[in-house]
C-alpha positions as CSV (number, residue, x, y, z in Angstrom):
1,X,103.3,99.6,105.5
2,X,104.4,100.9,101.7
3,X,102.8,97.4,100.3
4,X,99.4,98.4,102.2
5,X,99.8,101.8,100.9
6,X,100.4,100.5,97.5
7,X,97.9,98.1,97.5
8,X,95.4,101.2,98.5
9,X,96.4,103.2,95.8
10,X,96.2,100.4,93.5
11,X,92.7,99.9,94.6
12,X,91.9,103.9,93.9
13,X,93.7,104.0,90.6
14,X,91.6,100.8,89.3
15,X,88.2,102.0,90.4
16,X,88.6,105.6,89.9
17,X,88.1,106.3,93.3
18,X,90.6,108.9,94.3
19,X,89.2,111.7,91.2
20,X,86.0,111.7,93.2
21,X,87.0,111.2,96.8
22,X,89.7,114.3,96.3
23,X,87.3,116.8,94.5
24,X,85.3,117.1,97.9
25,X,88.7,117.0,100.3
26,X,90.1,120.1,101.1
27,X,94.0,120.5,99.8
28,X,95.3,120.7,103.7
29,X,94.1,117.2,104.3
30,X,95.9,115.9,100.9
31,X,98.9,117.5,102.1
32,X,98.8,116.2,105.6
33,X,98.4,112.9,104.6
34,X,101.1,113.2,101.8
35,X,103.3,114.2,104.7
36,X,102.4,111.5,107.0
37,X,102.8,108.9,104.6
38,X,106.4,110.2,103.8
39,X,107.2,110.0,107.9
40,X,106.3,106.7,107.9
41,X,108.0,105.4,104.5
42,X,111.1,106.9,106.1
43,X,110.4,104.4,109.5
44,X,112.6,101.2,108.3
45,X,110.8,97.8,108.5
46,X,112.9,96.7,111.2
47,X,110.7,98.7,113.2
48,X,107.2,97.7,111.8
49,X,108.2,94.1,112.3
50,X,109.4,94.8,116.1
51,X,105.9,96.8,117.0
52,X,104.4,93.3,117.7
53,X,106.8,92.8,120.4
54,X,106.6,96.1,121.9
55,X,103.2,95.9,122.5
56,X,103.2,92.5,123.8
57,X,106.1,94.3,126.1
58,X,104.3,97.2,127.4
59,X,100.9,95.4,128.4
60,X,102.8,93.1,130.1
61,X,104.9,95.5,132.3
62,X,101.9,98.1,132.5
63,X,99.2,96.0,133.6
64,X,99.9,92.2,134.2
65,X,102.5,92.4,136.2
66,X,101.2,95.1,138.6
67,X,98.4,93.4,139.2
68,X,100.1,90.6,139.9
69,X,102.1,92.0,142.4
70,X,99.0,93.4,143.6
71,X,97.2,89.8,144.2
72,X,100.3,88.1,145.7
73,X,100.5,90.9,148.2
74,X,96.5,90.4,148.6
75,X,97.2,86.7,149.6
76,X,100.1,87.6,151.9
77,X,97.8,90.3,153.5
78,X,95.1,87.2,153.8
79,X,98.2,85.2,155.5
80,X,98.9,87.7,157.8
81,X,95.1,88.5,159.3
82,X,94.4,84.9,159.5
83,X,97.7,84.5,161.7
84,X,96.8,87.5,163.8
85,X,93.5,86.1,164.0
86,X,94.6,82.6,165.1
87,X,96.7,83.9,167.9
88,X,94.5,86.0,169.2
89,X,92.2,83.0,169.7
């Protein structure tokens, strides 16, 4: 995240951008966006590089797995009411 960061002001510094982008932002945005770029300097990389996973992590336990569940209890359901049905014959 701090090479992106760089690389953005970089990309201000060289085209002048940031003298007229910050005469028409009010001073409470600067300084909340000075903050929250300090909050997330002070994350260690270790972090960023596990996000990937994490997310990959929680999709997987929040939504494939339920449904999963969900469609192999479906097919037992189908078992079950053809049985029923079979007997009943």
């Amino acid at each position: 995240v701090e090479n992106i960061w760089t690389e953005v002001v970089d990309y201000v510094q060289q085209y002048h951008i940031g003298s007229h982008i910050s005469a028409h932002v009010p001073t409470q945005v600067i300084s909340f966006f000075a903050t929250l770029r300090g909050y997330l300097q002070a994350v260690p990389t270790s972090v960023w590089n596990s996000i990937p996973l994490t997310v990959i992590s929680t999709v997987l336990s929040l939504m494939i797995i339920p449904w999963s569940l969900m469609k192999i209890d479906d097919f037992f359901q189908n078992l079950a009411e053809k049985k029923k049905e079979s007997k009943a014959k």
